[in-house]
C-alpha positions in Angstrom: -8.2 23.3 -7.3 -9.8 20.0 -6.6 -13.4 19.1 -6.1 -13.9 15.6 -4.1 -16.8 14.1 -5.1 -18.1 11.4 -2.5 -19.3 8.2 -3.5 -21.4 5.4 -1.4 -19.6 2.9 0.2 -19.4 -0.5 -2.3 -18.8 -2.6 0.5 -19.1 -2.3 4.1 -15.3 -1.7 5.0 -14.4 0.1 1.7 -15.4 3.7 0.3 -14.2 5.7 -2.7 -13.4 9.0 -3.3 -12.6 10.3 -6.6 -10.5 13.5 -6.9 -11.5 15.3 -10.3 -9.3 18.2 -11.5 -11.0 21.2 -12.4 -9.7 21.5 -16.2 -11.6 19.2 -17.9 -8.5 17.8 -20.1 -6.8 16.8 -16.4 -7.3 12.8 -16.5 -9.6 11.6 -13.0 -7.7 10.0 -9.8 -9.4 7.8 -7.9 -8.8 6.5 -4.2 -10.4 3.8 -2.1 -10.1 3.5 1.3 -10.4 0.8 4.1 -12.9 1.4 7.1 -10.0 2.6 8.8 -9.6 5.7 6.5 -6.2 3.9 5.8 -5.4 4.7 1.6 -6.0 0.8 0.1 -5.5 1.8 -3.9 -4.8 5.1 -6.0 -5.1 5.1 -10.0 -4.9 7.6 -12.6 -4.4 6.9 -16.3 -0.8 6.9 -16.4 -0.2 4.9 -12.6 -1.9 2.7 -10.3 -0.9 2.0 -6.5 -2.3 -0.5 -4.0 -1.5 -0.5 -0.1 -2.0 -3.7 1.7 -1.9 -3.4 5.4 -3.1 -6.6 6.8 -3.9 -8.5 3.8 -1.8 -10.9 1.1 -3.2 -10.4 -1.9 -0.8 -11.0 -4.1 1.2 -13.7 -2.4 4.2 -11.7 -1.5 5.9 -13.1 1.7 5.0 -10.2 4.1 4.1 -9.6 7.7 0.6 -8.9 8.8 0.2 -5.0 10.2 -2.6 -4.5 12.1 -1.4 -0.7 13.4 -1.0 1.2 10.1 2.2 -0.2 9.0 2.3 -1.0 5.1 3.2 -4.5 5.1 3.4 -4.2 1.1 2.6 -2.1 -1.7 2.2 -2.8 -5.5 2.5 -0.3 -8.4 2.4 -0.7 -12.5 0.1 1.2 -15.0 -3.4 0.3 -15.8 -2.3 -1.6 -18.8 -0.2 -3.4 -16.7 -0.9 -2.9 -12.8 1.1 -4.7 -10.2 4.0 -5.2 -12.0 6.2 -3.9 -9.4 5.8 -4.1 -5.7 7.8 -3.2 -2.1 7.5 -5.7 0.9 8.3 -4.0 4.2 9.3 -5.4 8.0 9.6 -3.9 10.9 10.9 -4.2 14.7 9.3 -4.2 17.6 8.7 -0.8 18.1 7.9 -0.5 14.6 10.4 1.1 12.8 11.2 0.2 9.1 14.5 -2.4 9.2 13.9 -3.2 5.2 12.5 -2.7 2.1 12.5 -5.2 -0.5 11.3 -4.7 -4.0 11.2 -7.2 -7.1 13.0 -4.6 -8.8 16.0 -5.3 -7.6 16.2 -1.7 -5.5 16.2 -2.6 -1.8 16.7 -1.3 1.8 18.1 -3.0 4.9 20.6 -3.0 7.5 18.3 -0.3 9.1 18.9 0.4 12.4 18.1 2.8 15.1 20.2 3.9 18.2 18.0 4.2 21.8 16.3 7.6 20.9 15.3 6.3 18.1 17.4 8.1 15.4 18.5 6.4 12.4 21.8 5.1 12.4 22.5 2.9 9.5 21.2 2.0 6.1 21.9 0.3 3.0 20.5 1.0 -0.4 20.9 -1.6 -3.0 20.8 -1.5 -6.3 20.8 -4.4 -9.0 22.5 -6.7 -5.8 25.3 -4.1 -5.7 25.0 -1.5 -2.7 25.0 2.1 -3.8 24.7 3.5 -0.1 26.0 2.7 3.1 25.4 5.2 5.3 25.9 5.4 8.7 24.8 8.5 10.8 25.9 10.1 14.2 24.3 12.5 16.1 25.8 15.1 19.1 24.7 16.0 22.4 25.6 19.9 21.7 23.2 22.1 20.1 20.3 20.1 18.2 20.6 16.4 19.8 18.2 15.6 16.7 20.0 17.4 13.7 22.9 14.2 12.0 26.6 15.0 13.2 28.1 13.0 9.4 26.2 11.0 7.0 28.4 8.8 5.5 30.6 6.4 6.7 
C-alpha cells in the first residue's frame, strides 16, 4: 500500500509528489511533474529517470513535442544519473519510427500500414540487428490480432 504525500508546487509549472512505501525499510520514490501533469523525473535510491517533452536539456539532438510525445529520456543511478538516455522521432501522425540510445540498443525502420498497425521493425544491438520483424495482419476473424511476426 502506498500513501502519496502532496507537496507545494516549487515552481509555477512544476509540482512533486513523493510516493512513500508503507514499511519503513522500503527506500522513498519521488516524482515531479510539469503543469501538464506530464511525468518530468522519477528517482529512488537505486534509479533515476528524467522525461523531456519539449525541452533539450542535455543537448541530445531531438525533436520538440509539444503533444505528449517523449522527445528524450535519460536514466542512470543517483551516483551517476544521466548516464544513459533514449532520443525518439516520430511521423506525422505521431507514431514512434525510432529509438536511438547511447547504448548502442536502438529501434528503427518502424513503419505502419494505413490502419495504423505496425508493420516493420528493427532492433539493434551493438550496430548488429538482432530483430527484423515484419508483421502482417488478415481481414478474417480479428483484422487487429498479427497474421506472422517474423519475416
Amino acid at each position: 500500500m502506498y500513501t502519496f504525500i502532496f507537496y507545494a508546487p516549487t515552481f509555477l509549472a512544476e509540482y512533486s509528489l513523493v510516493s512513500v512505501r508503507s514499511l519503513a525499510e522500503d527506500p522513498a520514490i519521488a516524482y515531479t511533474y510539469n503543469e501538464r501533469g506530464w511525468l518530468l523525473t522519477s528517482s529512488a535510491p537505486l534509479f533515476e529517470l528524467q522525461l523531456q517533452y519539449n525541452t533539450n536539456a542535455y543537448g541530445y539532438s531531438v525533436g520538440m513535442q509539444y503533444n505528449g510525445n517523449i522527445s528524450s529520456q535519460s536514466f542512470g543511478t543517483s551516483g551517476a544519473p544521466n548516464t544513459s538516455y533514449f532520443c525518439y522521432a516520430y511521423d506525422k501522425l505521431n507514431r514512434l519510427t525510432t529509438g536511438d540510445s547511447n547504448t548502442g540498443n536502438n529501434e528503427s525502420g518502424i513503419t505502419y500500414d494505413l490502419q495504423g498497425n505496425n508493420t516493420a521493425l528493427t532492433r539493434l544491438a551493438a550496430a548488429s540487428a538482432i530483430d527484423n520483424l515484419t508483421y502482417s495482419y488478415t481481414v478474417s476473424g480479428n483484422p487487429h490480432q498479427p497474421d506472422a511476426k517474423r519475416g
